[in-house]
C-alpha positions, 0 to 999 in steps of 0.5 A, a space after each residue: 500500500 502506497 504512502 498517504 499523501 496526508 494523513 491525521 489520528 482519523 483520516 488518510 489522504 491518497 495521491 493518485 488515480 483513484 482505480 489504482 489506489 483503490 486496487 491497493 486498499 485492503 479488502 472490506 475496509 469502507 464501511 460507506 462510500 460516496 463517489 462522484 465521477 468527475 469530468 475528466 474521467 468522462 463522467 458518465 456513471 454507465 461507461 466509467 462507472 463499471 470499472 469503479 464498482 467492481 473494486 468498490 465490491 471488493 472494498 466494502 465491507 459487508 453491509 455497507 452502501 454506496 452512495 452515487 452521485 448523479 451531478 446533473 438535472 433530469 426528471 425522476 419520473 422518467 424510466 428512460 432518464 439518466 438516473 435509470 440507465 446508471 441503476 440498471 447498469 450497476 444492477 446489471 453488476 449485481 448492486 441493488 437500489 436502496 435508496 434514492 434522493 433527489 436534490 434541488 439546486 440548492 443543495 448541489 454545489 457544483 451543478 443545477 441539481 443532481 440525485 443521490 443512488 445508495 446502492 448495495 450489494 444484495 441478491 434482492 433485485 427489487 427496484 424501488 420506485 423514485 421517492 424525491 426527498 429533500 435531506 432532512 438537515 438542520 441548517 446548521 451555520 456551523 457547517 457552513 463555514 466549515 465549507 468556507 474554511 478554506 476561502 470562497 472558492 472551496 465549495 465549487 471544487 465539490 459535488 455535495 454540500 458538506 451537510 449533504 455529505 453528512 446525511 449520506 454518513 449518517 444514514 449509511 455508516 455505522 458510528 465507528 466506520 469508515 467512509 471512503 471517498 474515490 474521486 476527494 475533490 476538496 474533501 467536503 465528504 471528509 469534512 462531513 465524515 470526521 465532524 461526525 466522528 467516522 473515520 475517513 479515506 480519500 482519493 485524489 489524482 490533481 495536485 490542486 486539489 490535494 492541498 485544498 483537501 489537506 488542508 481543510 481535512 487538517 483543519 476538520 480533524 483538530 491535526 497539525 497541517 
């Protein structure tokens, strides 16, 4: 296994890409993950999505879910939309919808609007019906500034809002788990997961982006930068 890029008492920051570090990672040592393929990587959940996955199975630990994020707008309603080809593709792979939501503008910060798929490994083939949901979060002005810690332009670098990322945490990881994020960005994800006492792994190719994350991870876990 490779040396993390950044690392506190609860938290590792991976360099690379993240297919690579992830075959690394030892098996069954995520609890929850949330992933959001980014741009340059095609961002298509169908096409790139696959290759991702399979080594997400590996890595999960029995249980655990995987919350997929979809950064673009479309009708939920619509059996032929974006949102139901990727499920199908994953189901095709032998993952099972769990749970869906859609979020409104508002809570999307790096697109008009998105939705959240918590996909699990599972025999059961039962595809629920579209549920729109907005997170029952609590305004909380404290997770706010966290998203600001490192100045105005953080909260653009990341696909979910940090209270976002936190619901996801804390609908799909157990107290003491692990979330792993793929694809770090600025590390909202692992903002959300150390706030809430989880423990956390990140992955992120640019070079950019790694400083931003150490640095707010840093400030989030209380550790010397």
């Amino acid at each position: 296994m490779r040396k993390p890029y950044w690392q506190g008492e609860r938290a590792a920051l991976y360099g690379g890409d993240a297919i690579e570090v992830l075959r690394e990672l030892p098996a069954r040592s995520a609890d929850c993950v949330i992933v959001s393929l980014p741009a340059h990587h095609g961002g298509d959940p169908i096409r790139d999505g696959g290759a991702v996955f399979a080594l997400l199975r590996r890595v999960l630990a029995p249980g655990g879910g995987v919350w997929l994020h979809l950064p673009y707008l479309f009708q939920a309603e619509d059996p032929t939309g974006a949102a139901w080809h990727a499920v199908r593709a994953r189901m095709a792979d032998g993952w099972n919808l769990s749970e869906t939501l859609i979020l409104p503008p508002e809570r999307a910060t790096a697109s008009p609007c998105g939705a959240l798929l918590l996909l699990r490994r599972s025999d059961d083939r039962r595809l629920p019906g579209w549920r729109a949901a907005r997170p029952p979060i609590r305004q909380d002005a404290g997770a706010w500034r966290s998203n600001r810690t490192t100045g105005h332009l953080a909260p653009r670098f990341d696909p979910l809002a940090i209270d976002v990322a936190a619901w996801c945490v804390t609908r799909s990881c157990r107290d003491t788990g692990t979330v792993l994020d793929p694809y770090a960005r600025g590390g909202a994800v692992g903002v959300a997961a150390l706030g809430l006492g989880r423990r956390y792994l990140g992955i992120e190719a640019r070079e950019a982006y790694l400083g931003l994350a150490r640095r707010r991870l840093t400030f989030a876990s209380g550790t010397a930068a």
